[in-house]
DODREN-432211 format. One line per 4 residues: number of its first residue (from 1); their letters; for each residue x, y, z of C-alpha. Coordinates in nm, 3 decimals. Example, Ala and Ser with C-alpha at 12.3 -4.5 7.8 and 13.67 -1.06 7.14 Angstrom:
BEGIN
1 = AS = 1.230:-0.450:0.780  1.367:-0.106:0.714 .
This chain:
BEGIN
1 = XXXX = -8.977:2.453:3.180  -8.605:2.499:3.165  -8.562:2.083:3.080  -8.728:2.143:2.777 .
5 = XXXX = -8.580:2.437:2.573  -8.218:2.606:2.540  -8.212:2.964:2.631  -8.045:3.247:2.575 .
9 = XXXX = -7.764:3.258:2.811  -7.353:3.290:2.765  -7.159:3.026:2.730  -7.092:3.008:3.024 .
13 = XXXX = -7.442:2.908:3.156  -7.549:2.667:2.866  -7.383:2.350:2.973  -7.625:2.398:3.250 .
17 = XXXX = -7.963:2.412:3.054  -8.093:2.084:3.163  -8.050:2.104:3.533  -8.356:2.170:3.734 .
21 = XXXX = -8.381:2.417:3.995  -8.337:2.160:4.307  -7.959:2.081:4.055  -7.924:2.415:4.032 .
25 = XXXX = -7.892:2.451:4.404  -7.681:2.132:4.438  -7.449:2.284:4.222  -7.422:2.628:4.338 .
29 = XXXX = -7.350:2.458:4.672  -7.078:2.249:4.527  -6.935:2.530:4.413  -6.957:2.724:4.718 .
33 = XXXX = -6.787:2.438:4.902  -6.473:2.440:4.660  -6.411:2.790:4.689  -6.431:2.699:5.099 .
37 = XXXX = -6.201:2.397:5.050  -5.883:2.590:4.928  -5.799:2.699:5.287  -5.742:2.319:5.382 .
41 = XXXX = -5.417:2.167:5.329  -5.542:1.864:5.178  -5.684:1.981:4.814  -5.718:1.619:4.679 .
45 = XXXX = -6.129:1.611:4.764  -6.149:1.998:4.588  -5.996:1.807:4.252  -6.244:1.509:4.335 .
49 = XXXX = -6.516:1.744:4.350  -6.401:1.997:4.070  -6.308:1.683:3.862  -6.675:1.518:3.822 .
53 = XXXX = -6.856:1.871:3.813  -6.677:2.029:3.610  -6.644:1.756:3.317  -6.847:1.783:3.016 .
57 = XXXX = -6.935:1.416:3.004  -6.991:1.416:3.406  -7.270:1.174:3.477  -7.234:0.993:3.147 .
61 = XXXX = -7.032:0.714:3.231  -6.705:0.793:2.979  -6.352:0.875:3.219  -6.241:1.274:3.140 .
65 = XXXX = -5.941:1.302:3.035  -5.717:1.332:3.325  -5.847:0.932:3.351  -5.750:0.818:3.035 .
69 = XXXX = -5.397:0.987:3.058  -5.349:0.860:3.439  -5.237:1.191:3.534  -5.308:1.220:3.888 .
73 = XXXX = -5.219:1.606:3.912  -5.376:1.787:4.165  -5.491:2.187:4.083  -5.342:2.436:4.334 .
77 = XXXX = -5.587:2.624:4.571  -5.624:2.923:4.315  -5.730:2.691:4.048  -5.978:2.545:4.282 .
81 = XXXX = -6.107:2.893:4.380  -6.164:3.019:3.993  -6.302:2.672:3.924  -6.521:2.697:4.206 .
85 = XXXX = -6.588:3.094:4.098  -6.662:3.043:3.762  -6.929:2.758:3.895  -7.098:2.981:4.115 .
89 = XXXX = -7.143:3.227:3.851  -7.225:2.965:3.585  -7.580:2.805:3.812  -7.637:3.205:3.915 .
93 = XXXX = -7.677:3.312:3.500  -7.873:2.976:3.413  -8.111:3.082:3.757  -8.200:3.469:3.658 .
97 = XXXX = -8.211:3.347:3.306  -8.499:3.119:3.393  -8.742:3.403:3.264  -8.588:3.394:2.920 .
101 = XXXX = -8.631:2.956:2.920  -9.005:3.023:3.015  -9.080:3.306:2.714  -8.867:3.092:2.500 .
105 = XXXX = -9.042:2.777:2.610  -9.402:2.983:2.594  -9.334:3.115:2.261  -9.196:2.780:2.087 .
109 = XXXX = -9.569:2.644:2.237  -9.762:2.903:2.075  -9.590:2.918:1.717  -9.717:2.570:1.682 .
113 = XXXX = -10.052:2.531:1.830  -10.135:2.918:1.871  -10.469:3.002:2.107  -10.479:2.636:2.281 .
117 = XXXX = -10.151:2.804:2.436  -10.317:3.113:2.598  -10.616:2.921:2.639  -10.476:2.638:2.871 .
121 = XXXX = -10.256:2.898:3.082  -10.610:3.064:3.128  -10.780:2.757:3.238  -10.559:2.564:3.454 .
125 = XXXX = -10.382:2.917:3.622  -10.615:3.155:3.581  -10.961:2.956:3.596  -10.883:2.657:3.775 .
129 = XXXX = -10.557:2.736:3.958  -10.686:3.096:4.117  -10.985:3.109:4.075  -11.125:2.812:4.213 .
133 = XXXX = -10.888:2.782:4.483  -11.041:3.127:4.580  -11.387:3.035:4.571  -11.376:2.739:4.800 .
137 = XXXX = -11.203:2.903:5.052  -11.460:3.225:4.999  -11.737:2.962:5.011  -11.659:2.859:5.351 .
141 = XXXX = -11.676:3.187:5.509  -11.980:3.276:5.308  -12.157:2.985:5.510  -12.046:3.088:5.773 .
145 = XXXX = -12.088:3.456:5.823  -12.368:3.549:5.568  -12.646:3.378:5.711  -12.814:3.418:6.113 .
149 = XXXX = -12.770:3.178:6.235  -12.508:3.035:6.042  -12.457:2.710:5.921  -12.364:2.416:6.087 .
153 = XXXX = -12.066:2.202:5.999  -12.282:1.926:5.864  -12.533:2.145:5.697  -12.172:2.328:5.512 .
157 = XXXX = -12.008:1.965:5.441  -12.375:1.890:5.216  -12.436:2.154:5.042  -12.039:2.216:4.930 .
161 = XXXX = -11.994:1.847:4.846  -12.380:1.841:4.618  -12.217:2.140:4.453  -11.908:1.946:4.332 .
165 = XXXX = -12.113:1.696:4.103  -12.020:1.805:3.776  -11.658:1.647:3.861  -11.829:1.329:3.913 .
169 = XXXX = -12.008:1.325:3.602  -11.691:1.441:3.409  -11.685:1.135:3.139  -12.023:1.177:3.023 .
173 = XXXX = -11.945:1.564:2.933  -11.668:1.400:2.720  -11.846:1.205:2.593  -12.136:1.455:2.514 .
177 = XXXX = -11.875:1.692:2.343  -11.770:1.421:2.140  -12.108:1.307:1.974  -12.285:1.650:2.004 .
181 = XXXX = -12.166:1.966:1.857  -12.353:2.282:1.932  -12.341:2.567:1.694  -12.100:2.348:1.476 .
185 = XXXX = -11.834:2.353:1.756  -11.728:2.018:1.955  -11.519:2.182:2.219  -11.539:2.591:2.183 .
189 = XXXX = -11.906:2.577:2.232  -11.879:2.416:2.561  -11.632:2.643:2.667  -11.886:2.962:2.618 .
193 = XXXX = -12.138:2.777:2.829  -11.889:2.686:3.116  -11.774:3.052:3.084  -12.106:3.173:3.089 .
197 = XXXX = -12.236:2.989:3.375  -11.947:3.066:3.603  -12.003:3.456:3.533  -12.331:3.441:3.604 .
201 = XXXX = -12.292:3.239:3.949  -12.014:3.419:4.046  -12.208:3.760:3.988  -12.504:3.650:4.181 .
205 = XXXX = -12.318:3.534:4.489  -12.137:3.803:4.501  -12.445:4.080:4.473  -12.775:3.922:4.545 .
209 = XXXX = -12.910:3.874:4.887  -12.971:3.442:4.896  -13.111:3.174:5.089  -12.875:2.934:5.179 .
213 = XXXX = -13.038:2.633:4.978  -13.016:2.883:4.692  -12.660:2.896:4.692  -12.658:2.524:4.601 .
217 = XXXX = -12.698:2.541:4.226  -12.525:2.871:4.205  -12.178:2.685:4.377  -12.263:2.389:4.122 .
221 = XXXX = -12.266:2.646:3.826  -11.895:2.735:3.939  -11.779:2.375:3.947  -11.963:2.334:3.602 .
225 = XXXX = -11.723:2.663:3.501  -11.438:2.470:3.564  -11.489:2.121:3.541  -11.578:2.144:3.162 .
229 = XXXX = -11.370:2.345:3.060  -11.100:2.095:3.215  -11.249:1.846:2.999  -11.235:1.992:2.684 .
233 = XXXX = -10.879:2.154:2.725  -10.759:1.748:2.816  -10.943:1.670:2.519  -10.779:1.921:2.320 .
237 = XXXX = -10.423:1.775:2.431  -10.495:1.439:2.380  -10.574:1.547:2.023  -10.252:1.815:1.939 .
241 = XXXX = -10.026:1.511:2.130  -10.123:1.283:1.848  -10.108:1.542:1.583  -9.708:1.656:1.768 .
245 = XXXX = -9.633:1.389:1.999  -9.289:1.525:2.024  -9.445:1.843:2.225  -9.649:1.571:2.444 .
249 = XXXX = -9.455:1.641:2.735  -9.442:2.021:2.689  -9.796:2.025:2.654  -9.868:1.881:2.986 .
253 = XXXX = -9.542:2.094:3.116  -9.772:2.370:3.033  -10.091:2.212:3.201  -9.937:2.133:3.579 .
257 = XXXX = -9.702:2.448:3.515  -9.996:2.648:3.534  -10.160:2.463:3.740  -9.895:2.465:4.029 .
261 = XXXX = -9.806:2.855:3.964  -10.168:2.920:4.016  -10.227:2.747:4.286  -9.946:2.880:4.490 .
265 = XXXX = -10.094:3.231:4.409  -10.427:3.119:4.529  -10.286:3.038:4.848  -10.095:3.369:4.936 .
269 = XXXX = -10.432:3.600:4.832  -10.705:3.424:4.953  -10.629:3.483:5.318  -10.581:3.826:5.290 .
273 = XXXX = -10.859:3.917:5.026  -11.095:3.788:5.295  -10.969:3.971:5.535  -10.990:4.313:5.354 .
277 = XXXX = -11.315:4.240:5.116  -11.527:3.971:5.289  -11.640:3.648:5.068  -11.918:3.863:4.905 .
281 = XXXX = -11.663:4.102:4.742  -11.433:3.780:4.686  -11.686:3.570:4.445  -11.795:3.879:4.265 .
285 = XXXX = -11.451:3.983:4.162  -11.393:3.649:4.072  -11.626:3.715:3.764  -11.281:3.787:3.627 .
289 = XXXX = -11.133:3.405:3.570  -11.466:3.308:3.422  -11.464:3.511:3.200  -11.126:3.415:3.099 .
293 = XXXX = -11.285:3.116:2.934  -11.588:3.315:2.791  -11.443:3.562:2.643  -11.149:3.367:2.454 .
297 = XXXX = -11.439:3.111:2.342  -11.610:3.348:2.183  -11.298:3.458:2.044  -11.246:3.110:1.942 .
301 = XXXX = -10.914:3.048:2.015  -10.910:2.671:2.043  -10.754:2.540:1.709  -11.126:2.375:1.605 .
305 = XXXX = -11.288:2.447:1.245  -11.683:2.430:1.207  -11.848:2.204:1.115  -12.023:2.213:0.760 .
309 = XXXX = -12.404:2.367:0.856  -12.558:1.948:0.822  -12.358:1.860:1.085  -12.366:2.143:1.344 .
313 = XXXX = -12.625:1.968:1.545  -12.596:1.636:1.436  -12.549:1.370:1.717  -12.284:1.108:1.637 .
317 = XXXX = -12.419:0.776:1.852  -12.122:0.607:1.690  -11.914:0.761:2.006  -12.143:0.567:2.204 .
321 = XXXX = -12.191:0.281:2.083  -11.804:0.202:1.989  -11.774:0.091:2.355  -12.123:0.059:2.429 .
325 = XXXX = -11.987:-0.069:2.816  -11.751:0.205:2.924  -12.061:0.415:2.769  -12.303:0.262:2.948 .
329 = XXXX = -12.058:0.302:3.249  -12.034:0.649:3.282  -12.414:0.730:3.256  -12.436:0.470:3.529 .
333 = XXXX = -12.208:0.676:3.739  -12.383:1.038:3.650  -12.725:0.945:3.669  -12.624:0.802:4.041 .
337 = XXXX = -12.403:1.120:4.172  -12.718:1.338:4.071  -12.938:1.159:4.274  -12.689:1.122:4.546 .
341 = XXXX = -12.647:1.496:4.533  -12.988:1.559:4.540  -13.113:1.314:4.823  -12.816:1.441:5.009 .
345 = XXXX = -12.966:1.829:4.981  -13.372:1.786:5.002  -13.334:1.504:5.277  -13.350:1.571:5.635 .
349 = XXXX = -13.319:1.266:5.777  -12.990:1.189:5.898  -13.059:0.817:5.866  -13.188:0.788:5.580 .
353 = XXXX = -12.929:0.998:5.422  -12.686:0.774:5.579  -12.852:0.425:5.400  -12.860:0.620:5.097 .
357 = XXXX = -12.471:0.717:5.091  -12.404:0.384:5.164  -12.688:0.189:4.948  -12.467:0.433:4.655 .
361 = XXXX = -12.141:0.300:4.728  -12.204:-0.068:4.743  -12.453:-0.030:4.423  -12.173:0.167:4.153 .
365 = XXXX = -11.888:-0.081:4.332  -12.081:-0.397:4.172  -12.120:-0.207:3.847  -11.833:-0.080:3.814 .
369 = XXXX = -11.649:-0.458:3.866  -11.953:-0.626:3.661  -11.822:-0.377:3.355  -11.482:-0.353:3.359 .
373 = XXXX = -11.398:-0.686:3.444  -11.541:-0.771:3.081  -11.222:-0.571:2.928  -10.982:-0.687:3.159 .
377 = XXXX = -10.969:-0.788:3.549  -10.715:-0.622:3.640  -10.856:-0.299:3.529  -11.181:-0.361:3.717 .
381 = XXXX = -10.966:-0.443:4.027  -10.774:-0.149:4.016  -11.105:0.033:3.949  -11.279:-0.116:4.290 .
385 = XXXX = -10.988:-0.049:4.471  -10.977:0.333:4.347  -11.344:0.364:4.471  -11.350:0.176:4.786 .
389 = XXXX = -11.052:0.312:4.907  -11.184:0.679:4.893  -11.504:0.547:4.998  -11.385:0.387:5.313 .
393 = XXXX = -11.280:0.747:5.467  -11.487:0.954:5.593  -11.395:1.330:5.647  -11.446:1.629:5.902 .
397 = XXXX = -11.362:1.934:5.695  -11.632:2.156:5.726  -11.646:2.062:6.142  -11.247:2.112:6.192 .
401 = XXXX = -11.262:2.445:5.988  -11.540:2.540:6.195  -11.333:2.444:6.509  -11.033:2.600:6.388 .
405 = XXXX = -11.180:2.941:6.279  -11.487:3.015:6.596  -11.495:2.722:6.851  -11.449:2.896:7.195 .
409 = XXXX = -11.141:2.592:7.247  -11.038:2.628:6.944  -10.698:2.864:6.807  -10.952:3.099:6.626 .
413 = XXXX = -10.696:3.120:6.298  -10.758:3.386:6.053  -10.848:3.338:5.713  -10.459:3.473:5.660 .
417 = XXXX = -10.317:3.219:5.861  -10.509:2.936:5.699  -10.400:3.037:5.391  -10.010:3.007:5.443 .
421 = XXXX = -10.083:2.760:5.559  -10.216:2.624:5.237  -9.876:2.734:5.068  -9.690:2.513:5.301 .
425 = XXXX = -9.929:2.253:5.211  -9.873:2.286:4.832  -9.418:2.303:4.931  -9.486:1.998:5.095 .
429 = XXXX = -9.688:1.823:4.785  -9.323:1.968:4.527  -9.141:1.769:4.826  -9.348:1.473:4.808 .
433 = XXXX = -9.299:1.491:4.415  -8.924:1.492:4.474  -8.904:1.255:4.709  -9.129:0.945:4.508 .
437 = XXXX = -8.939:1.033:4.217  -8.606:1.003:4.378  -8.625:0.724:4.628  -8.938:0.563:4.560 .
441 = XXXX = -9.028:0.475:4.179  -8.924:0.103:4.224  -9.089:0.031:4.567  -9.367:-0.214:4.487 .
445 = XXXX = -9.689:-0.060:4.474  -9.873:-0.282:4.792  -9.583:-0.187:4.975  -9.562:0.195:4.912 .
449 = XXXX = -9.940:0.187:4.928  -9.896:-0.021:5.291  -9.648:0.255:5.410  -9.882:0.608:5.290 .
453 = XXXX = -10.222:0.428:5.392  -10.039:0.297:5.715  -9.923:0.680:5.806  -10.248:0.841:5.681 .
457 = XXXX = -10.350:0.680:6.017  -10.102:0.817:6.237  -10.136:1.171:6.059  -10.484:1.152:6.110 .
461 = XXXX = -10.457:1.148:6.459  -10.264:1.423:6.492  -10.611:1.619:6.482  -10.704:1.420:6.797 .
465 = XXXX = -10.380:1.632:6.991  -10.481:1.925:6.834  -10.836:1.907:6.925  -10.725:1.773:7.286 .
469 = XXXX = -10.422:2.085:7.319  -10.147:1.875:7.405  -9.918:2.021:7.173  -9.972:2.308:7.429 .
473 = XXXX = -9.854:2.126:7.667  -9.574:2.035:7.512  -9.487:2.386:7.419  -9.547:2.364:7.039 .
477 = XXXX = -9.808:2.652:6.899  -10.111:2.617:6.744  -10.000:2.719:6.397  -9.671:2.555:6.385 .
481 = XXXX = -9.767:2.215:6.478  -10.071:2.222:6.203  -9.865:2.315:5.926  -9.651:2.029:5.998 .
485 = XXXX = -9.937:1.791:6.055  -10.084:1.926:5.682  -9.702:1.915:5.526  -9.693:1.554:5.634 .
489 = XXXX = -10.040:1.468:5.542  -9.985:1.619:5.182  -9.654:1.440:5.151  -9.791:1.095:5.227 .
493 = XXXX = -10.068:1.177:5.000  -9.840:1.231:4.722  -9.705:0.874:4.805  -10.009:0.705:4.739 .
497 = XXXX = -10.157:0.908:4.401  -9.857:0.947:4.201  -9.748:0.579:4.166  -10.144:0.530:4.185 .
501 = XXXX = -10.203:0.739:3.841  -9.902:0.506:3.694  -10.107:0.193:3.789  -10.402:0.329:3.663 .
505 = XXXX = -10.206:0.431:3.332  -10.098:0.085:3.259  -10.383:-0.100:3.325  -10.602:0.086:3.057 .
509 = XXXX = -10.571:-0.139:2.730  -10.482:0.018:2.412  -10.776:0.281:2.206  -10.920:0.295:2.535 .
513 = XXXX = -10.628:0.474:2.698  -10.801:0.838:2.728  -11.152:0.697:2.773  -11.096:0.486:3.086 .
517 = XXXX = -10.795:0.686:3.265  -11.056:0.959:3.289  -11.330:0.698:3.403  -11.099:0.595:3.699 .
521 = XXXX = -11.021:0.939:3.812  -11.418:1.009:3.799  -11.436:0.693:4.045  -11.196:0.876:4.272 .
525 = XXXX = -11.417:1.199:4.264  -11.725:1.013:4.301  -11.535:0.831:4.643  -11.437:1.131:4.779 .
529 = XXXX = -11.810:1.279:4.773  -11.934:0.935:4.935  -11.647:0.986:5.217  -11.743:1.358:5.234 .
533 = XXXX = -12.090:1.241:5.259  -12.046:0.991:5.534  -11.828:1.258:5.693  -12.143:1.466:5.732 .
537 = XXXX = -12.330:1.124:5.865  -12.025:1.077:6.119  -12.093:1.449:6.258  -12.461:1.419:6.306 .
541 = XXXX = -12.417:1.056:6.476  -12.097:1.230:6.741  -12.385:1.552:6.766  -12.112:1.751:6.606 .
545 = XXXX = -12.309:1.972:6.378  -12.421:2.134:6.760  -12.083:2.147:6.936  -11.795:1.982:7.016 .
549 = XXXX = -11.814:1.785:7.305  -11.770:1.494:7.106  -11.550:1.591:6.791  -11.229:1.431:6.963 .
553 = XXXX = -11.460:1.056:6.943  -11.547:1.126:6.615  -11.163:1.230:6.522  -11.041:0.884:6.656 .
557 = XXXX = -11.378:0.729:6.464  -11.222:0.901:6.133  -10.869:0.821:6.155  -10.956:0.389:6.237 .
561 = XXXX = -11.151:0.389:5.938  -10.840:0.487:5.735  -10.718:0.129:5.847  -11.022:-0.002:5.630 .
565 = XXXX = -10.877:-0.012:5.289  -10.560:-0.197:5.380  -10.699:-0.535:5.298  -10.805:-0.433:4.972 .
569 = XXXX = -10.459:-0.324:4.900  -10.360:-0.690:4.962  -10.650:-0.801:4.768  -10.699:-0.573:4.461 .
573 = XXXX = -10.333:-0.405:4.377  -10.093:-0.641:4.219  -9.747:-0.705:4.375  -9.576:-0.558:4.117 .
577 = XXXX = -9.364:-0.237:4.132  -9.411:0.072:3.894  -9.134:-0.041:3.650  -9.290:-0.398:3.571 .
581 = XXXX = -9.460:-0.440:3.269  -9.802:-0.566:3.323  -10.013:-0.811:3.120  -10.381:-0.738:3.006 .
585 = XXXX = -10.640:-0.921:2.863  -10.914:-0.689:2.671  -11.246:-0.824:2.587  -11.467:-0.591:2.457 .
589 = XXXX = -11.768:-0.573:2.159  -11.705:-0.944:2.083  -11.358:-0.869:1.983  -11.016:-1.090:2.202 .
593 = XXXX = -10.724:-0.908:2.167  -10.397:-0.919:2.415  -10.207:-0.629:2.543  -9.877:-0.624:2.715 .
597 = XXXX = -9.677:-0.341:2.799  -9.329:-0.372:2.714  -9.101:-0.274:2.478  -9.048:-0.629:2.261 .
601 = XXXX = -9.403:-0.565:2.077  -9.795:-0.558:2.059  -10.063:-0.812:2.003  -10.164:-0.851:1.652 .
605 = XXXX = -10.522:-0.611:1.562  -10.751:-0.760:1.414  -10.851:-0.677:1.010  -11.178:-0.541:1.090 .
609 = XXXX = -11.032:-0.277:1.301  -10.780:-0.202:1.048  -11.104:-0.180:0.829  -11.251:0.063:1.041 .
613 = XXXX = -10.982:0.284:1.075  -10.945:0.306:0.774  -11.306:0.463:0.724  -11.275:0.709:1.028 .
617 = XXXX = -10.945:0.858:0.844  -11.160:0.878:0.488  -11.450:1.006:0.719  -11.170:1.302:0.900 .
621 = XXXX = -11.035:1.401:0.601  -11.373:1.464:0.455  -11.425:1.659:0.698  -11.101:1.860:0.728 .
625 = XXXX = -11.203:1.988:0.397  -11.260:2.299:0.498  -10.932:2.345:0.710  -10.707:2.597:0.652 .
629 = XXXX = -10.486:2.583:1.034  -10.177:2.542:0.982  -10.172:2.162:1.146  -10.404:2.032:0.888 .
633 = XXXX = -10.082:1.957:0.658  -9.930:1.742:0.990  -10.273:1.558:1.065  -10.320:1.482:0.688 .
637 = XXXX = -9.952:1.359:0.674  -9.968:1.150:1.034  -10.299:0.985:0.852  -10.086:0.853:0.563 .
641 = XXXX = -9.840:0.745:0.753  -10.139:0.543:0.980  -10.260:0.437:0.639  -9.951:0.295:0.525 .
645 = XXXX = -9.848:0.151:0.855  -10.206:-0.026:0.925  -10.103:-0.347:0.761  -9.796:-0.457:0.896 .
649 = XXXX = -9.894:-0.324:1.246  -9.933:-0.650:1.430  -9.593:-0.719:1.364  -9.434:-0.384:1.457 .
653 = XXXX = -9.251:-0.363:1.747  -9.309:-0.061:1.997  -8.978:0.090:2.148  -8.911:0.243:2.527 .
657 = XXXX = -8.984:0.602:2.456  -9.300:0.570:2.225  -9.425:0.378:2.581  -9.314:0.636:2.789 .
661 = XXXX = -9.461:0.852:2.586  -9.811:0.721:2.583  -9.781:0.634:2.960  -9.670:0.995:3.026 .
665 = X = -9.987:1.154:2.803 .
């Protein structure tokens, strides 16, 4: 937050305003050093030091002054010391300032776009960051202590994965709020339902004696609470970007701020709460972050005006028929995870389960290819690669939190312990951040993807020692060695995603940027339930859903199936790195066009579109009418300037930062 506003600070601190916190510590260690320097004899490395830190154009390439003059004067040790003082004292004002950068930041945010400000910080921290976070840990130990006998491991890893569909069917709720208002609302009126249905799951789990097959659409009425929700508040981004797109970045500052902050939270009171309360007490009081979305719904605090009383229930089948495909796609993909889900739940047969999962997988890989290579092909490779690869690894939750928390073997961790060691988890995923960005951004992508797939593997099989107790025989505890083994899973997880959201940024052609990024993180979803699916099949074949015995075999079983996707890195991901432009060619409703991301220009569009663009603006401001927000003045103005600008647009040229931006949103 501090990178993106000045704050209040002396003078003394503002020089400092765009350092982060990892520069802040750089600094103040700099600074620390000088002061320890003056002792020395030899002050020449002090100036050095003092020199580059303490210029105003250090880091910019242009020689300070003592260059250009060739003085080569060297500051006595007292000079060094205040230097190095005022330094120190400098980083420590711009660190316990940082509250005043965040209300400053907060408040510039909510001048302009008013209740989406709350709203998101609600969502993603409150809703989705604690909230959640809560409830699937509560979740666990509700299986697992509310019910005689309680469940087993595979019996958990069903109905918990069936409960997470509505992230798989996450495009066609986007698509739904787009056509379909209810109550003349597009996006509020969605909200009040999600809000709705998580208070009313979350109240019944948390009073009500249940069966456990009961619990099932309860659990999927608290991913519905948060899923949507996620939806619309994206939605609503995408929409104030275009309408500021010089608060872009802060808007999705705001999103993973909030995210992060809550999760963090999550992490150090989950643990704890269970302790002291029990799950029951846990999902009741979370009643609370649902109705953090209800009740600001109702309020409606999104920036959305109704619709005129002929079109509050009018279905728009334009939105579905504009890319009748991608459309045609994401039904394809809902109407399969709900019977996936469901087969997965009223099935007994391990077997037949086990086809099904598979008979899934192989069926949405052809479809998904068969459709998106029709746009481009390097889309629908990057698409297959984003499904199989999830696909093609299987997973044990559910059996090693079982084994962790009551085998007899086991190191019996309490629901505290687990939880820090969820906060080391989420340090380790800021390191892995820190480190990609750092050292890593130009590595090709089939090499970085080689290297994080390649240690998965090995990190993997850490679980084998666990499960087998060497580490106690080589003297390392229980706890310590699994939060390294999670702090080095979660880093080389970070490898892979972060430069594989950039891929999947810059293959999306242009007007279906939004659309298909959110399509190929649905894939992802919809891979991991397949792998958390076969995970269950993997337990029932090893007889781990009954004991142990054989949960090292099935470990070993796990981690060589994470050496699975490596060919279809080789195959699928092009050998290019994150900085190369890359070339697309988009076919789609009859129309040829040619995309290429760079900064020397864009493919010509073709009249018709211009045409048609032209109608949706007549067809927005018609119904904008009615608007009295206080953005309507910069949407009608951004619409002239589209107007003006839709001639001549083959020819303009795009620069670096309007890409960035758009790669960045």
């Amino acid at each position: 937050f501090g990178s993106r506003v000045s704050y209040c600070a002396p003078p003394l601190a503002r020089p400092l305003r765009h350092a982060s916190a990892a520069g802040l510590c750089v600094q103040m260690a700099s600074a620390a050093a000088e002061i320890g320097i003056q002792s020395q004899s030899d002050t020449s490395a002090a100036a050095v030091v003092l020199d580059i830190c303490s210029s105003p154009k250090a880091g910019s390439g242009e020689p300070s002054k003592a260059d250009a003059s060739g003085s080569n004067s060297t500051p006595s040790a007292a000079e060094v010391k205040s230097g190095g003082l005022a330094r120190l004292l400098g980083c420590l004002l711009g660190f316990f300032t940082a509250p005043c950068q965040l209300f400053d930041f907060l408040r510039s945010l909510y001048q302009q776009f008013r209740g989406y400000v709350p709203m998101a910080v609600l969502q993603y921290g409150v809703n989705q960051g604690i909230g959640f976070n809560v409830a699937g840990f509560a979740m666990r130990y509700y299986y697992l202590n509310e019910f005689t006998p309680a469940l087993d491991p595979a019996v958990m890893g069903r109905y918990t994965t069936a409960a997470r569909l509505p992230w798989n069917i996450k495009p066609c709720v986007g698509l739904l709020s787009d056509a379909l208002p209810l109550w003349g609302y597009h996006r509020t009126s969605y909200l009040i339902i999600a809000g709705a249905s998580g208070v009313l799951a979350y109240a019944i789990l948390g009073t009500l004696p249940l069966a456990a097959l009961a619990t099932v659409p309860l659990y999927f009425l608290v991913n519905v609470s948060v899923s949507a929700p996620d939806v619309i508040i994206d939605a609503s981004t995408a929409e104030l970007s275009k309408v500021a797109p010089e608060r872009a970045s802060d808007l999705q500052s705001l999103s993973w701020g909030a995210l992060s902050v809550g999760g963090l939270m999550a992490c150090a009171l989950k643990g704890p709460l269970e302790e002291i309360i029990g799950a029951k007490k846990i999902l009741l009081g979370l009643v609370v972050c649902s109705a953090g979305i209800l009740v600001p719904g109702l309020l409606r605090w999104l920036p959305e005006q109704r619709l005129p009383p002929g079109q509050r229930w009018k279905l728009n089948t334009k939105v579905f028929c504009q890319h009748r495909g991608v459309s045609l796609l994401a039904a394809y993909m809902s109407v399969s995870a709900v019977l996936l889900s469901v087969m997965q739940v009223v099935v007994d047969d391990k077997y037949a389960r086990g086809a099904i999962t598979v008979m899934s997988g192989i069926v949405l890989s052809i479809g998904v290819y068969a459709t998106l290579r029709h746009i481009t092909p390097i889309l629908a490779k990057t698409a297959l690669f984003i499904f199989l690869r999830q696909c093609l690894q299987p997973g044990l939750g559910e059996a090693m939190f079982v084994w962790l928390t009551k085998a007899e073997e086991g190191p019996k961790f309490s629901p505290t312990m687990l939880g820090w060691i969820d906060c080391f988890g989420s340090f380790s995923l800021l390191l892995g951040i820190t480190i990609y960005n750092k050292y890593l951004t130009r590595v090709s992508y089939r090499k970085i993807f080689l290297i994080a797939q390649i240690s998965t593997v090995f990190s993997n099989l850490f679980d084998y020692v666990l499960v087998m107790r060497w580490n106690r025989a080589l003297g390392i505890p229980d706890a310590l060695f699994i939060i390294g083994d999670d702090a080095f899973t979660v880093v080389m997880s970070r490898f892979f995603s972060m430069p594989l959201f950039v891929l999947a940024a810059k293959v999306c052609p242009d007007s279906l940027e939004a659309t298909l990024f959110a399509m190929l993180m649905s894939l992802s979803n919809f891979g991991s339930t397949i792998s958390e699916f076969a995970g269950v099949t993997l337990c029932e074949a090893f007889g781990v859903d009954k004991n142990f015995d054989m949960l090292p075999e099935a470990i070993i079983t796990k981690s060589l199936c994470r050496l699975l996707p490596i060919p279809l890195i080789l195959m699928l991901v092009p050998n290019l790195t994150p900085c190369d432009p890359i070339e697309t060619g988009c076919e789609h409703e009859g129309d040829v066009a040619t995309k290429t991301i760079q900064s020397q220009g864009m493919s010509e569009v073709p009249e018709e579109e211009n045409e048609n663009q032209e109608a949706e603006l007549e067809e927005m401001e018609e119904e904008d009418e009615a608007d009295s927000s206080p953005l309507r003045a910069r949407r009608q103005q951004q619409r002239q300037q589209s107007r003006g600008s839709s001639g001549s647009r083959g020819a303009a040229a795009i620069s670096q930062s309007e890409l960035d931006t758009k790669i960045n949103i």
